[in-house]
C-alpha positions as CSV (number, residue, x, y, z in Angstrom):
1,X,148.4,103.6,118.0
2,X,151.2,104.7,120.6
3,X,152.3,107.8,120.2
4,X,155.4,109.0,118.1
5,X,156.9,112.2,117.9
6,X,160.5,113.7,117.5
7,X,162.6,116.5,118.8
8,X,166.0,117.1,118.0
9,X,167.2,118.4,121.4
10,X,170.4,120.3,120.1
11,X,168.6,122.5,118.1
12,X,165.0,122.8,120.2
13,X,163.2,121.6,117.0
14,X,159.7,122.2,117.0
15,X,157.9,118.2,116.5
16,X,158.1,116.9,113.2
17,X,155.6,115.1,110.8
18,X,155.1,111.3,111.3
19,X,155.4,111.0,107.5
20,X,158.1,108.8,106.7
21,X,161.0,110.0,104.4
22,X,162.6,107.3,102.0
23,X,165.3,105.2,104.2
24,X,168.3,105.3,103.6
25,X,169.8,102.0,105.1
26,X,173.0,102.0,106.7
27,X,174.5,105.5,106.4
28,X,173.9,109.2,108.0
29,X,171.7,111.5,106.6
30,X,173.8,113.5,103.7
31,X,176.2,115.2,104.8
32,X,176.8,114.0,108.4
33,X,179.3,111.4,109.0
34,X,178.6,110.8,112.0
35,X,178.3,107.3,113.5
36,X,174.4,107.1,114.2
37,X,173.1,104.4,116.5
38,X,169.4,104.1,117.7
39,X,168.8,103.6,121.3
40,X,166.0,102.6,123.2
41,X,165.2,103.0,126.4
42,X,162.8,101.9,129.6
43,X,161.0,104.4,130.9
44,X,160.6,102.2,134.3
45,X,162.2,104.4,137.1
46,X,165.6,106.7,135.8
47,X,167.9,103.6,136.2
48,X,167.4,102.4,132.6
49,X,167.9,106.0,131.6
50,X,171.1,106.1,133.8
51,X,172.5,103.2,132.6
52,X,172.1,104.0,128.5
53,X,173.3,107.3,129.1
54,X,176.4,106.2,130.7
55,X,176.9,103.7,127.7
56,X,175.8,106.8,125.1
57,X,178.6,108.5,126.8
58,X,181.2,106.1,126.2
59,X,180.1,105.6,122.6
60,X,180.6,109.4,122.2
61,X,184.2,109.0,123.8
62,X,184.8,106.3,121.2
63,X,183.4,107.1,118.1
64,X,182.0,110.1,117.9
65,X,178.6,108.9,117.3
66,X,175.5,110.4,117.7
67,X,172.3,109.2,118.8
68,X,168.4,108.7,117.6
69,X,167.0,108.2,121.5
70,X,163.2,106.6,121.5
71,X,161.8,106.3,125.0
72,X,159.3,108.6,127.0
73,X,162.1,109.2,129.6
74,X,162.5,112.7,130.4
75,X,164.4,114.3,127.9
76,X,166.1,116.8,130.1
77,X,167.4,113.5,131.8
78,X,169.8,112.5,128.9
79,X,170.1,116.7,128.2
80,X,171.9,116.6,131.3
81,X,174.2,113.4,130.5
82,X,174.6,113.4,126.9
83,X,174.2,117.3,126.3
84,X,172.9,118.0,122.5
85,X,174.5,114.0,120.9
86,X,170.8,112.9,120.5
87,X,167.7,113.4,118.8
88,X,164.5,112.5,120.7
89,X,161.8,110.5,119.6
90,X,158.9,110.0,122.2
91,X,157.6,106.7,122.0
92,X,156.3,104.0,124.0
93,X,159.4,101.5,124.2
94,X,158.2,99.6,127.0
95,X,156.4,99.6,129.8
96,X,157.6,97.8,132.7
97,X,155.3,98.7,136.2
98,X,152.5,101.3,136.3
99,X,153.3,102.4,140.0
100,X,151.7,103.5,143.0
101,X,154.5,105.0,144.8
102,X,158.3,104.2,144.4
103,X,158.0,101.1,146.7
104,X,154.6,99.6,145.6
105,X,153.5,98.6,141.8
106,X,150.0,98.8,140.8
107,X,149.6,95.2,138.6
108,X,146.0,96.2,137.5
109,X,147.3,99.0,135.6
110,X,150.8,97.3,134.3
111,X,148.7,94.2,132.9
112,X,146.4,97.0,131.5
113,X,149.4,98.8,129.6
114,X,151.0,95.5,128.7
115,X,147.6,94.1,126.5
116,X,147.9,97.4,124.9
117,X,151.6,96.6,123.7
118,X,152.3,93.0,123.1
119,X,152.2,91.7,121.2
120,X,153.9,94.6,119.5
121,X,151.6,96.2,116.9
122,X,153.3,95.2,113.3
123,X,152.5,98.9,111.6
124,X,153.9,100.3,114.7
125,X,157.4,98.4,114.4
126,X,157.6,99.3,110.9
127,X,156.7,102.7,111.2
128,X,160.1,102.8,114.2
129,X,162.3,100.8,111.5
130,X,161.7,102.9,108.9
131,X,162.6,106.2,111.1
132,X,165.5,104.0,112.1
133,X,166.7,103.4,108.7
134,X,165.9,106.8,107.3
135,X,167.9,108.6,110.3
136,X,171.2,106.2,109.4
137,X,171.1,104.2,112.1
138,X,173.9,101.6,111.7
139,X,173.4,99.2,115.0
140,X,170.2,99.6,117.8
141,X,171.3,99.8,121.4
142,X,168.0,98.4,123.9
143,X,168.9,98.5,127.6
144,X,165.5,96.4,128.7
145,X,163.2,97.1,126.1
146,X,162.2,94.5,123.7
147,X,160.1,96.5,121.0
148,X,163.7,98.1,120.3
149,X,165.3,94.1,119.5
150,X,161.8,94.0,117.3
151,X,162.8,97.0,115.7
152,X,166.3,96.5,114.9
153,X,164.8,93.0,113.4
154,X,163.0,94.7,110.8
155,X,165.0,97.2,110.1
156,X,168.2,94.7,109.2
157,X,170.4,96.1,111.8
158,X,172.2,94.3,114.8
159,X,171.0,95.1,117.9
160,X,172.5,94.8,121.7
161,X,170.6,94.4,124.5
162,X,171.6,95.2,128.3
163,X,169.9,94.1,131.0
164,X,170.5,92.9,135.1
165,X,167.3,91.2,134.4
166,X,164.5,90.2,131.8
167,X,160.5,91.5,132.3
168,X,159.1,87.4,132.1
169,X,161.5,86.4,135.3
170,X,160.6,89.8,137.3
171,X,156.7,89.3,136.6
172,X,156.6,85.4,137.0
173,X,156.5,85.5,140.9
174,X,153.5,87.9,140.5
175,X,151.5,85.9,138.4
176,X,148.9,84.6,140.8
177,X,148.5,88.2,141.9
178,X,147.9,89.0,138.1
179,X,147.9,86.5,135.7
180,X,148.0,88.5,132.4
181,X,151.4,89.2,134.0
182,X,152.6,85.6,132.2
183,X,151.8,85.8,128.4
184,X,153.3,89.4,128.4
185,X,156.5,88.4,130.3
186,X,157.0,85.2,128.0
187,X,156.3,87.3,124.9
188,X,158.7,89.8,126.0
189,X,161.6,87.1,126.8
190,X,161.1,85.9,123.5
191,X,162.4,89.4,121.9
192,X,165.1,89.9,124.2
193,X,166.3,86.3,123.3
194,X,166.4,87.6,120.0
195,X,169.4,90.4,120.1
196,X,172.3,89.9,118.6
197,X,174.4,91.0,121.2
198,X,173.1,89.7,124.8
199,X,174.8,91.5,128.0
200,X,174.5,91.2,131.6
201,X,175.8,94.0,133.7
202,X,176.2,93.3,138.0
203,X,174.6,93.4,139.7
204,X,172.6,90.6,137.8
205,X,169.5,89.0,138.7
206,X,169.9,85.8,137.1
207,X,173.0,84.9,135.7
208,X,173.5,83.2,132.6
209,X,176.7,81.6,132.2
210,X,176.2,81.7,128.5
211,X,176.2,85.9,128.3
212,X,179.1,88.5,128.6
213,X,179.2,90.2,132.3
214,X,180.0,93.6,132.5
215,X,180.9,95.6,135.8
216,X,178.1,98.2,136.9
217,X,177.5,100.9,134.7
218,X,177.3,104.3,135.9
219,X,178.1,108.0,134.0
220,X,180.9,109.9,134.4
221,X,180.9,112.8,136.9
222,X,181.6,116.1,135.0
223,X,182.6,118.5,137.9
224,X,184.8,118.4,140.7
225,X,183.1,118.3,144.7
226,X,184.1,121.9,145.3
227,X,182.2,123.4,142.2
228,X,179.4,121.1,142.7
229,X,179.1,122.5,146.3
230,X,179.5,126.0,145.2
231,X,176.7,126.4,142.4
232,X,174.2,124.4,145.3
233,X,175.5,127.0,147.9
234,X,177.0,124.1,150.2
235,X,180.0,125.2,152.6
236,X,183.2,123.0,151.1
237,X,183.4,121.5,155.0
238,X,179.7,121.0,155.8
239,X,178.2,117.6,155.9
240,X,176.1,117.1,152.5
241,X,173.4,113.5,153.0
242,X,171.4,113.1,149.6
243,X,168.3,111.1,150.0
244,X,166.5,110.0,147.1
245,X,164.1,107.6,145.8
246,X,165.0,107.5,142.6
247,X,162.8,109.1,139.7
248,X,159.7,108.8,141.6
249,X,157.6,111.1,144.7
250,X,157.3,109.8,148.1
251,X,156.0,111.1,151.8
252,X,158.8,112.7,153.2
253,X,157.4,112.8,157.2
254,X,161.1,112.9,158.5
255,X,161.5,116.3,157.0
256,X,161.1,118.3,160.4
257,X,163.4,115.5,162.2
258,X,166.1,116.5,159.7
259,X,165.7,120.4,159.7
260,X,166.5,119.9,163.2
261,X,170.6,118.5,162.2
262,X,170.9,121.9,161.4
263,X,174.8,121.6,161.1
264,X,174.0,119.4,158.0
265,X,172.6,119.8,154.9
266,X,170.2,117.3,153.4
267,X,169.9,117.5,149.0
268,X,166.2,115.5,148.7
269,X,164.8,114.6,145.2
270,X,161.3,113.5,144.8
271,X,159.8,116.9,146.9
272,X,156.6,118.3,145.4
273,X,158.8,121.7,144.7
274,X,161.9,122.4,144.3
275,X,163.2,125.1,147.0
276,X,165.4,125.7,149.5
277,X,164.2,125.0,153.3
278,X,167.0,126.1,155.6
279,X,169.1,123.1,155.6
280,X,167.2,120.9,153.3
281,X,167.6,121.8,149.2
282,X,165.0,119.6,147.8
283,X,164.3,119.2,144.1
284,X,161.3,117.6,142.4
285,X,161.7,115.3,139.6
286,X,161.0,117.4,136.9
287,X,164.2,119.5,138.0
288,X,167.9,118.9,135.9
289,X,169.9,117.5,138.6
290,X,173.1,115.4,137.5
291,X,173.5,112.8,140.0
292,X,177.6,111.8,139.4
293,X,178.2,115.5,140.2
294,X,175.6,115.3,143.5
295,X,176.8,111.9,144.6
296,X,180.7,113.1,144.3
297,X,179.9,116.3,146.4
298,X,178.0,114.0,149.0
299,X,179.5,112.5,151.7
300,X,176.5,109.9,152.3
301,X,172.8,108.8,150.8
302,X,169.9,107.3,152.0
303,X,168.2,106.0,148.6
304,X,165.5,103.4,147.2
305,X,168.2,100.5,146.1
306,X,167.7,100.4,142.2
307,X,170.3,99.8,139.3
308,X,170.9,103.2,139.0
309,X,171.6,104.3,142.5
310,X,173.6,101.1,143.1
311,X,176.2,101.7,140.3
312,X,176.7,105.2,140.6
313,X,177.1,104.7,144.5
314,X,179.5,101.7,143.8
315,X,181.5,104.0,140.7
316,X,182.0,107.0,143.7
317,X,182.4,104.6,146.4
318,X,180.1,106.4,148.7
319,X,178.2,105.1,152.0
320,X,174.7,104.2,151.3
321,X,171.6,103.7,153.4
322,X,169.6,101.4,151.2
323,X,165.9,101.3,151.1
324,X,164.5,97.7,150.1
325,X,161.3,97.0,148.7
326,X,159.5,94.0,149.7
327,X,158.1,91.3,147.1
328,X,160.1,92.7,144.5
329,X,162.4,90.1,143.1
330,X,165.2,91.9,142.0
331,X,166.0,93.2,145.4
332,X,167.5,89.8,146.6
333,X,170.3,90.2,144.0
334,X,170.6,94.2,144.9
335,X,170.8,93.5,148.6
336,X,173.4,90.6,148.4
337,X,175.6,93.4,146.2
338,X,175.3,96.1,148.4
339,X,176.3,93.9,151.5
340,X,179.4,92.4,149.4
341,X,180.7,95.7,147.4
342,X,179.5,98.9,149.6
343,X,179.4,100.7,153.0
344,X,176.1,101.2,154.8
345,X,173.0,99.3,155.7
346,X,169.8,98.8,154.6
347,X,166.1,99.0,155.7
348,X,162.6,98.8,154.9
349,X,160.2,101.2,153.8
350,X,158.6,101.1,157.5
351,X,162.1,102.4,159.1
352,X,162.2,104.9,156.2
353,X,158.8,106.5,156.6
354,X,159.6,106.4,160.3
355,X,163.0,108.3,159.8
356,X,164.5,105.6,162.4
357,X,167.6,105.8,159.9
358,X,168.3,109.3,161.1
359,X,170.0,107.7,164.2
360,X,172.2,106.0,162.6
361,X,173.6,109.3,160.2
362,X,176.5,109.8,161.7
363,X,177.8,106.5,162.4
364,X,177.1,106.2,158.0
365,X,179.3,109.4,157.2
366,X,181.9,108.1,159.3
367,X,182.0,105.0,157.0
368,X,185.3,104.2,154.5
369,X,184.7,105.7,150.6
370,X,186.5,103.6,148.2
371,X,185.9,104.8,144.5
372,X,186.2,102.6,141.7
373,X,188.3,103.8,138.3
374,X,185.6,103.0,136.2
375,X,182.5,100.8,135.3
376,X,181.2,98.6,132.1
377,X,180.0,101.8,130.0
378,X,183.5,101.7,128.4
379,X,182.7,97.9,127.9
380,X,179.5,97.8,126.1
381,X,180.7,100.5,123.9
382,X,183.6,98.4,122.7
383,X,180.4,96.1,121.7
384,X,178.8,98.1,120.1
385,X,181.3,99.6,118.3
386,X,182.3,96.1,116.6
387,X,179.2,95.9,114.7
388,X,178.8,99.0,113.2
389,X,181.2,97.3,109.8
């Protein structure tokens, strides 16, 4: 059985029991009337987690609502977006890529995980609905993860799905690599086909003509660039460059080269600690760190390109250093956006590793930023919001 547990975050709850109270279909638990919608979310990288958050946010704005979150995504992840509007529920929601490193998947290990949870188990399903229905969830809110459109099935709610691509297309270029890749991928299409709300968000992978498109979703910075400079201990006029590889370790070797730009100051995510090094502040991934606030306060990154990264670097309109990853087929579509819609230029994981990209710093921070007003969030919640009668 995957695991299930729960933890409201707003009141650091101690876990629950997995006995199941009597549902109550349809309606918040008595005497809270607040708009409850279940969300679930891939665990795959922090883009997923990104991108519901920013929607969760919006939904907030809107409605009020509160949120039952089920994912095994860091909590502290939509603690720091969302602050105390969800419950969490760790589960297995989906699964994705086992990975190596943040550039290289590990398919032995991802076909491993994915016999182990499709097809979904039936007393597992029922087991989420009836948590679903018994916490007053009114609609289910699935950015990529199909056992959420299952769940929403049984539990006889609607359910919206967002994606900038579907599991079956991303695996079926690897399935002569690893052919157990195929069944799961065509399994898991078949549930995503089943929402009741279907949206693609840009920058898609493959566009349906049929489906809604909504612009990129990012979340909404919370503090201005000078107080986001102050609490890291950044002069207002020093040059801030944030590299990261988004939710995931990786050899930093160019460290030295960039303690040597010591009129700079370099914020790294993925370190093994998180310290201060002179000029560089580096954080591991276990560490709270809001990225809108960090990406305002930023004059340039040098990042894996991911959904997450993109669309928060396209919302703030900053100059971006983009690191591709080869044989991975949603990079085509990220790469052709980042060319068309932001400053910078992009690389491979070789000119990385190598730090070759430290050359080039200045000439990025010199580039144009050109903000954008606002993203689909706002979107999607308008969605949402329309089937919760």
């Amino acid at each position: 059985m995957l695991p299930l547990s729960h933890m409201d975050r707003s009141t650091n709850a101690s876990p629950m029991t997995t006995d199941v109270p009597t549902p109550h279909v349809g309606r918040s638990p008595a005497g809270d009337r607040h708009v409850r919608i279940a969300v679930f979310v891939s665990p795959h990288g922090f883009g997923h987690a990104a991108r519901s958050s920013a929607v969760m946010g919006a939904l907030h704005r809107l409605t009020r609502a509160r949120f039952e979150l089920f994912t095994t995504a860091p909590a502290w992840f939509f603690e720091e977006s969302v602050g105390g509007t969800f419950r969490y529920h760790e589960a297995v929601v989906d699964i994705g890529f086992h990975q190596k490193s943040a550039l290289e998947a590990d398919l032995g290990a991802t076909v491993d995980a994915l016999r182990s949870f499709v097809p979904f188990d039936e007393s597992l399903v029922e087991r989420l609905a009836a948590r679903v229905r018994e916490t007053g969830c009114q609609a289910v809110l699935c950015d990529i993860s199909p056992l959420g459109v299952a769940v929403a099935d049984a539990a006889g709610l609607p359910s919206v799905l967002v994606e900038n691509f579907t599991w079956g297309w991303l695996y079926e270029p690897l399935v002569a690599q690893a052919a157990g890749l195929e069944a799961a991928g065509l399994e898991l299409d078949r549930w995503l086909n089943s929402a009741t709300v279907h949206l693609q968000a840009r920058p898609v992978c493959q566009r349906r003509a049929d489906l809604e498109l909504v612009d990129p979703i990012s979340r909404e910075r919370r503090t201005t660039r000078s107080d986001t400079r102050a609490r890291l201990r950044i002069g207002q006029d020093e040059p801030l460059v944030v590299v990261t590889m988004g939710g995931y370790g990786e050899e930093l070797p160019f460290l030295d080269r960039l303690r040597s730009r010591g009129d700079e100051r370099f914020l790294i995510t993925g370190a093994p600690t998180t310290r201060r090094d002179g000029n560089l502040i580096l954080f591991d991934n276990n560490t709270p760190l809001f990225m809108p606030d960090v990406l305002h306060a930023a004059d340039a990154v040098v990042a894996k390109l991911g959904y997450g990264t993109v669309s928060e670097v396209w919302r703030e309109g900053i100059p971006l250093a983009g690191v591709t990853r080869p044989n991975f087929r949603e990079m085509p579509a990220l790469e052709e956006f980042a060319r068309s819609e932001l400053q910078g230029f992009s690389m491979d994981a070789g000119d990385f590793a190598n730090g070759t990209w430290i050359e080039r710093l200045d000439e990025l921070q010199a580039m144009t930023r050109t903000p954008r007003p606002r993203g689909g969030a706002e979107r999607v919640a308008e969605l949402v919001t329309s089937l919760l009668s």
